[in-house]
N, C-alpha and C positions, 0 to 999 in steps of 0.2 A: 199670514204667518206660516201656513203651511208651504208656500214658496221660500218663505225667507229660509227654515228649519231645511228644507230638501238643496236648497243652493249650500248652505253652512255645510251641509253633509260632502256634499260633492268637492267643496273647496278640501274638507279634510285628507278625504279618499286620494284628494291629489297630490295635497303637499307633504302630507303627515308620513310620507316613506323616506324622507328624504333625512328626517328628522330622526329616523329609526335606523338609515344605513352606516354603511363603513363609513362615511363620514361625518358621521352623525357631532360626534364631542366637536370638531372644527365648525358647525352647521351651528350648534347651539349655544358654541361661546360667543361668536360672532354676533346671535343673534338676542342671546341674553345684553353684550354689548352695547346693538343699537338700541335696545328698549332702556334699559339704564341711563344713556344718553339723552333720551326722547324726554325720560323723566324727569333728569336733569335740565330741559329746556323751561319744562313746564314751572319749576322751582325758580327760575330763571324769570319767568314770567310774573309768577306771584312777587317777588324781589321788585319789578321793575312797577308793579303796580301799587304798591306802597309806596317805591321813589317820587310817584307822579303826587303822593299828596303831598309829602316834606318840600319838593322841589317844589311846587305851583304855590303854596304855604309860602317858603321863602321869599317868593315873585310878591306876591300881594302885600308883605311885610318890610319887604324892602329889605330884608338880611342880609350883607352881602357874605357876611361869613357860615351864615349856611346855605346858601347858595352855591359859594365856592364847594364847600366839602359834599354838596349832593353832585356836584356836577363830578369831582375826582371818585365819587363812589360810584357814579354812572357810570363812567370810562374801565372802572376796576370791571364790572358784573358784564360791561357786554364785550369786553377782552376776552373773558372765560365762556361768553355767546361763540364767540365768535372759533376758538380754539373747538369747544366742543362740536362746534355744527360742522365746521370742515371734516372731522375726527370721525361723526358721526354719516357723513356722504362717503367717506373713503371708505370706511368699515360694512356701510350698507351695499356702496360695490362691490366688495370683494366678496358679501356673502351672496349678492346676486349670480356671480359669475359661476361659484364654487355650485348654486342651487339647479342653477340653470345648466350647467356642465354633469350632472349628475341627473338630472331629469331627459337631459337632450341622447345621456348612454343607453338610456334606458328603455325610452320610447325607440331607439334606433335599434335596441336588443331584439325587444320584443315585438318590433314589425318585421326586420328578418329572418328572425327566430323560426327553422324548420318551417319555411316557404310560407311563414305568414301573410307577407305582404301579396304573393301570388293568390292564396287565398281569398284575400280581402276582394282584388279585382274580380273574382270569379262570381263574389258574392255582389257587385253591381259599386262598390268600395262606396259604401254610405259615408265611412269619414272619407270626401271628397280630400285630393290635394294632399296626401300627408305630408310633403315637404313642408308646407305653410303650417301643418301642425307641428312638426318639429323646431321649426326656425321661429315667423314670428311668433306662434301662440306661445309657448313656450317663453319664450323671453317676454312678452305682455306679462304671462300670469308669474310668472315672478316677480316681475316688477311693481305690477298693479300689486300682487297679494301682502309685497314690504311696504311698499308703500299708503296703499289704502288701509292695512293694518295696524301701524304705526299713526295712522290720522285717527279712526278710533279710538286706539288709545290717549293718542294725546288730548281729543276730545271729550274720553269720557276722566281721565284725570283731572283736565282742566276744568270740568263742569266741579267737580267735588271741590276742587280749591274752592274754586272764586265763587259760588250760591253761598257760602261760608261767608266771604269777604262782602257782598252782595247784599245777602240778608243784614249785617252790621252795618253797613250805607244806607240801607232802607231806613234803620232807626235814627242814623244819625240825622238824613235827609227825609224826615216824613213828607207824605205827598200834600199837596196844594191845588184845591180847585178854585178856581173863584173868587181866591184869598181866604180860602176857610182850610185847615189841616185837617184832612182826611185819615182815620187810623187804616191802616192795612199792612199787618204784617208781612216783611220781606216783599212788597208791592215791584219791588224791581224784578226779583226772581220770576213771579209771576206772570210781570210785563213779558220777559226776555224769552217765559216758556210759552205764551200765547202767540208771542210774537215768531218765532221759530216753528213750531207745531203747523201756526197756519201757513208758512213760508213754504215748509219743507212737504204738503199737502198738494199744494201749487205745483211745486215745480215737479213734482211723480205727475201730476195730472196732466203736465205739460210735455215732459220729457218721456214717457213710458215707452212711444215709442221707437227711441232711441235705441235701444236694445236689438230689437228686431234688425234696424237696418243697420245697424253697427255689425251683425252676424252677417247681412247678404252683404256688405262691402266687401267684407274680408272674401267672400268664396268669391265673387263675382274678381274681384284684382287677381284673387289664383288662376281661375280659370282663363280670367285673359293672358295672364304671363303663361301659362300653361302652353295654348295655344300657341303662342308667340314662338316658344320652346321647338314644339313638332313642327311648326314651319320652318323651323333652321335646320331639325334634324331632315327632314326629309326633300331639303331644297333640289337637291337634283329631280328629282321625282316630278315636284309640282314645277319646274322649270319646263323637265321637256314633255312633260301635256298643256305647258302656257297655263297652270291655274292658278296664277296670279290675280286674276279680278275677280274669280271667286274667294279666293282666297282673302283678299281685302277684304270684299263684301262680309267674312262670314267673323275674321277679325274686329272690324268694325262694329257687326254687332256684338260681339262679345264688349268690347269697348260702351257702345252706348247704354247696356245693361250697368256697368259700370257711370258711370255719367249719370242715368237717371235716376238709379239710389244715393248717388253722392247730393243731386238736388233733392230728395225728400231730407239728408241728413241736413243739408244746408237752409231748408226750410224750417225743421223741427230746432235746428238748432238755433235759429235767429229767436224764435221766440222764446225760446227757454234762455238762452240772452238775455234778450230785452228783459224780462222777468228778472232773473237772477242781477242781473245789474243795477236795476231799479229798487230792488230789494237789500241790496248794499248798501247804496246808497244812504239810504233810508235808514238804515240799521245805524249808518255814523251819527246821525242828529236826533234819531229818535231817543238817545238817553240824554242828550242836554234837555230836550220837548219837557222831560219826566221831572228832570232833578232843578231845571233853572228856575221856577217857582221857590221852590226852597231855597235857593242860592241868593234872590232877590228876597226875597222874604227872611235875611241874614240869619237861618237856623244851621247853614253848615259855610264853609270857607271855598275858595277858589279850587285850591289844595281837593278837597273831599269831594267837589261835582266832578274836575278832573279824575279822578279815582272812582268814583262811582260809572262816569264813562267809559272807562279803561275796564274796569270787571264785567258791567254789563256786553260791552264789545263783545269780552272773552267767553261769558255765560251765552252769548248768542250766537258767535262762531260755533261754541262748540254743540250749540243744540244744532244748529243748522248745517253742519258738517254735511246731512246726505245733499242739501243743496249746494256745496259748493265745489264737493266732489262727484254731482251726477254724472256728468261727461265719460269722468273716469269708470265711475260704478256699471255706467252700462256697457262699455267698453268690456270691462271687466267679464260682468256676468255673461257676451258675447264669446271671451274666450274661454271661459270656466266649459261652457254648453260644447265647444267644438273639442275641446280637449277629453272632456267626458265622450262626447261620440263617439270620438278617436278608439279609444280604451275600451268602449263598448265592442265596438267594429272587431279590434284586434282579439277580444276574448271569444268574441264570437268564430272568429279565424282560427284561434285554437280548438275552440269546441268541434267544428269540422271535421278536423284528423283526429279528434278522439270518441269519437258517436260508438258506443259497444255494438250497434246490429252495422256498422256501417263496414265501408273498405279500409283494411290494414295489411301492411307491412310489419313482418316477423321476419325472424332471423332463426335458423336451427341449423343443424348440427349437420346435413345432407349437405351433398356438391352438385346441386341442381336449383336453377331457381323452376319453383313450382308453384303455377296457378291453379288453386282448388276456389271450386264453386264460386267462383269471380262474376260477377255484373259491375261493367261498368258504363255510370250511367250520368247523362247531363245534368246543369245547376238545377232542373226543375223537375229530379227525379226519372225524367222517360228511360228505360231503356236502351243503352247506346250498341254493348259489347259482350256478349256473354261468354266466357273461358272456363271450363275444368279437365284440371284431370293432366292438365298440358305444360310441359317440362322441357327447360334450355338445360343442356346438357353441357359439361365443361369442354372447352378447346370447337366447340360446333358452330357452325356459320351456317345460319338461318337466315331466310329472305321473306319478309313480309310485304302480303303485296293484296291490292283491294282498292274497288272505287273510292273517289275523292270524297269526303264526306261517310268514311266507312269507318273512325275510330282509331285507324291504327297510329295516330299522332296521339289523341288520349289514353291508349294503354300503353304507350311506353308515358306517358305522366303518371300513370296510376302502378307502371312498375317504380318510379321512378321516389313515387313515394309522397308528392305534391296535388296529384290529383283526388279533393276529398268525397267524390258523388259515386254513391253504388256501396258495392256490397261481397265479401268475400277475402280470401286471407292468397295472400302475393308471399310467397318464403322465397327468403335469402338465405345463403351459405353463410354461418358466419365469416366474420370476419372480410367478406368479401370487397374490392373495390368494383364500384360501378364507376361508369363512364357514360354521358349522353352529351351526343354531339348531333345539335340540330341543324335545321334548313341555313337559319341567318344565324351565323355564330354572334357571341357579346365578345366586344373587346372594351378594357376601362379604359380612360380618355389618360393615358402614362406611357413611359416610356414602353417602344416594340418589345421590351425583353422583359416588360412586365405582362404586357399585354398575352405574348404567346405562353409566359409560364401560369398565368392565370385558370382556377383560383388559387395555384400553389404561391407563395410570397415568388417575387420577382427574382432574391438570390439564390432560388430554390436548383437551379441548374447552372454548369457553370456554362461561360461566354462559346466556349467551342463545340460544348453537345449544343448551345443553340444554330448556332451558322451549321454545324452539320444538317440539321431537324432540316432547317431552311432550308440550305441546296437538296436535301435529300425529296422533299415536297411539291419542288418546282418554282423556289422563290429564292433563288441566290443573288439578285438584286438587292434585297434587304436584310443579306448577313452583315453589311458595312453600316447599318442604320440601329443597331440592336438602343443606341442609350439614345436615339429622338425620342421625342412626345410629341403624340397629337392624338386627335380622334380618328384612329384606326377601321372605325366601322363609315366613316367618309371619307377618306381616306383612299381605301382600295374597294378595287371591286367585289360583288358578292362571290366569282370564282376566286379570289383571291383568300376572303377570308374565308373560305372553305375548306383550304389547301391550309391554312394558319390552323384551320377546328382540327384537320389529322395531325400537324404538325403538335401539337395540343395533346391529343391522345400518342401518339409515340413517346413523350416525354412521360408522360402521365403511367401509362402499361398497366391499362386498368385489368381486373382477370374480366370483368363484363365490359363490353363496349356496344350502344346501342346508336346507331347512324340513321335519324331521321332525315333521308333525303338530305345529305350530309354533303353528298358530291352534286347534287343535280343539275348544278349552272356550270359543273365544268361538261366540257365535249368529251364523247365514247369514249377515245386514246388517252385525254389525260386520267380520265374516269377509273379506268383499268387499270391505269398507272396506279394509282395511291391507294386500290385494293390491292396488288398485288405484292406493293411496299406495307400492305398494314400485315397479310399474310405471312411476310419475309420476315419483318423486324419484332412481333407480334405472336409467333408461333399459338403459345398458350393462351392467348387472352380469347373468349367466346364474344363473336360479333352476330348483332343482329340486326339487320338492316330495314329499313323501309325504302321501296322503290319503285318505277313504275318501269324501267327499262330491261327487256331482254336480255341483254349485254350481261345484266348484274349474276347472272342464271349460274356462267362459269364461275364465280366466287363464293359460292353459297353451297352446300352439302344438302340442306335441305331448305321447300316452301311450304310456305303455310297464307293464306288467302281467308281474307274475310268474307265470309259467303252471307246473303242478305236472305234471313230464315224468319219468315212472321214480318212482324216489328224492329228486328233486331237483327246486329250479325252477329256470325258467331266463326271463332276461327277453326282451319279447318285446312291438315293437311293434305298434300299436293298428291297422296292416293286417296284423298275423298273418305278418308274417315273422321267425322265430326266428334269434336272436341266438347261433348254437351255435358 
């Protein structure tokens, strides 16, 4: 109970915002809708369960004039089956779409939201795969939560009609053992709850677990399509070190992890099968078993065993409901569990950037960004980078420079405002534009004149400041390409989209511009080149570079050098006075 009470919880925590949002009134007429509907089915049922005694009544009596008029009353009642159920699948779509379009904004909000999903990874991303959270889970647990919801009710509505109708069959048709009539009140109801109870007992003890591997299928499919993903993305790469047959190998086993939870689902599931079938089965003959004693022993008519069979049916679907939707249920509570991790994951990726003793980013009123009492330090707290006291000045071109493995890629993340490990307060000028232009630039998989005005919207510059940017950066080839699409980061080469990252920032004219080894893969000349264009076109904007090359010495007014002191470095201008 104390499961079922903490899953109830989690289901609400998920859906119940949905129900609470801006579209909330469309959400819940829709859904008031199909439950009206549902009810209406269930009215529909009681209706056709009374038919079954006049009509079979008729059959035995030979009527043919009430015969006729049950059959045109037949025809009438599942005319209006059949109106509603279409009425009631179209209406259930459309509040699927509207639920799942509204849950799919939100989960995508609040994983990008101020570098959360950067976060997430940093923290080892416990919800494995988000896209498979957004896409299928997403669409399961909506589907399941209408659907499986909708069965309960119909189950538990339908239980209260027919034990009603049920119990008055019991009287009509008292039981018979032996040829002797046995009193037991409403003995069918009885039957149908014994008989269900013990069904539904079975098939948890059979199916339980279901659940589990229904959760590894899903991650183990991600991760192989995953994988699948980074071999396309990085084909050049694994081409020309020939690591194709590693690469099989290591695909394949993703795949056979894959494969060998699908045979334990394919094993658990045959005998929860075989069970649940045989139990079907059984469930159609075991109310004639009950009621044909009586029926032979002439105390009720053709008419009322039929009818007796027909409510018992329905009194024992609906006790047996978790039997005949386990499949789905565990399905279900498999995406309820990743969806919760999910949300767990992401709030904990907000808690990161808001720790009160940890590392922040402020904004104030000065024209310096200034690092006081700064440590910045790895996911497992060590130590990485310690800063005070130390200040970029407006229009100043700074050169950071320090062994590989010395941080200065982490504190320009931790200026940047993404990095949440350490400790210490980073100030911004208000209002300031930053700018970080890293090693591998990102381009979106859209057209080139989205790609380079990116992340400003694509018609953010017009057509001829871009072919300018272009020839101006070294890439006049691809002013006549501005409205292709493709994947731009396969596309060109890494000097290529480096020249695209300045070209990016000239448009941009940020007043910070910070260049993580920004240029590295172009050669000394062109190198020079597109400092000496950021210089020109640029005047005002403060660039701060990360480098290892000599060369960069003439661009730069001042350095500053991560020096390795204790445990830690610490930066440390280029006359040797330490920044501590």
């Amino acid at each position: 109970m104390n499961s079922i009470g903490s899953t109830l919880t989690t289901i609400w925590r998920i859906a119940a915002p949905y129900f609470r949002s801006e579209d909330k009134w469309a959400g819940r007429a829709l859904l008031a809708a199909v439950v009206l509907i549902e009810l209406g089915t269930v009215a529909i049922d009681v209706l056709l369960n009374q038919w079954r005694n006049r009509f079979y009544n008729a059959l035995q009596e030979h009527n043919w004039d009430n015969f006729v008029s049950e059959l045109i009353y037949f025809s009438v009642v599942v005319t209006i089956f059949i109106a509603i159920a279409v009425y009631q699948l179209y209406l259930n779509q459309w509040l699927q779409i509207r639920w799942r379009k509204w849950m799919t904004e939100n989960y995508l909000g609040d994983w990008l939201a101020n570098a959360n999903h950067y976060r997430m990874q940093l923290q080892g991303d416990a919800a494995d795969n988000p896209d498979q959270r957004m896409t299928d889970d997403v669409k399961l647990f909506v589907d399941r939560t209408l659907n499986i919801g909708l069965g309960v009710l119909n189950a538990v509505v339908t239980l209260v009609s027919f034990v009603v109708i049920l119990w008055g069959l019991s009287m009509a048709a008292p039981l018979h053992l032996f040829g002797s009539e046995v009193s037991i009140p409403g003995y069918l109801v009885w039957a149908a709850l014994l008989y269900s109870v013990l069904g539904t007992w079975l098939t948890h003890l059979i199916g339980r677990p279901l659940v589990g591997l229904d959760f590894r299928q899903q991650q183990f499919e991600a991760d192989f399509r995953f994988n699948l993903v980074r071999v396309r993305e990085n084909a050049e790469q694994i081409a020309l070190l020939k690591g194709e047959p590693v690469e099989r190998e290591r695909l394949l086993k993703r795949f056979g992890a894959v494969v060998d939870n699908w045979l334990g689902i394919m094993s658990r599931t045959k005998k929860i099968t075989a069970f649940t079938a045989s139990y079907g089965q059984a469930a159609v003959i075991f109310p004639y078993v009950l009621v044909a004693p009586a029926y032979f022993a002439n105390k009720t008519q053709l008419g009322g065993m039929m009818q007796a069979a027909s409510a018992f049916g329905s009194v024992q679907g609906a006790l047996s409901f978790f039997i005949s939707a386990y499949r789905s249920l565990a399905e279900w509570q498999a995406v309820i569990q990743r969806l919760d991790g999910f949300s767990h994951t992401v709030a904990e990726a907000k808690g990161l950037a808001s720790q009160p003793d940890g590392l922040h980013v402020v904004t104030d009123s000065g024209r310096d960004i200034h690092l006081d009492k700064l440590t910045v330090a790895l996911p497992h707290d060590r130590p990485l980078v310690s800063v005070n006291g130390f200040r970029v000045r407006p229009s100043e071109r700074v050169l950071v420079t320090g062994p590989s493995g010395a941080g200065k890629s982490t504190l320009f993340r931790a200026i940047a405002g993404i990095w949440p490990f350490g400790k210490g307060t980073i100030s911004i000028p208000a209002g300031a534009k930053m700018m970080m232009l890293p090693q591998r630039p990102y381009f979106p998989v859209d057209t080139l004149q989205a790609a380079i005005a990116y992340p400003s919207r694509s018609d953010s510059y017009p057509a001829d400041r871009l072919r300018t940017v272009l020839t101006q950066v070294g890439l006049p080839a691809l002013a006549s390409r501005l409205g292709e699409e493709a994947h731009w980061n396969r596309m060109l080469s890494l000097g290529e989209q480096q020249r695209l990252g300045v070209a990016r920032a000239l448009l941009e004219a940020p007043d910070y511009l910070f260049l993580d080894e920004a240029t590295a893969s172009l050669d000394e000349p062109s190198e020079a080149a597109l400092y000496r264009l950021l210089q020109d076109q640029l005047p005002a904007t403060t660039i701060v570079s990360i480098g290892h090359r000599a060369t960069l010495d003439a661009f730069h007014q001042r350095k500053v050098g991560l020096i390795k002191t204790g445990d830690t470095f610490v930066l440390q201008d280029s006359g040797g006075e330490a920044k501590l």
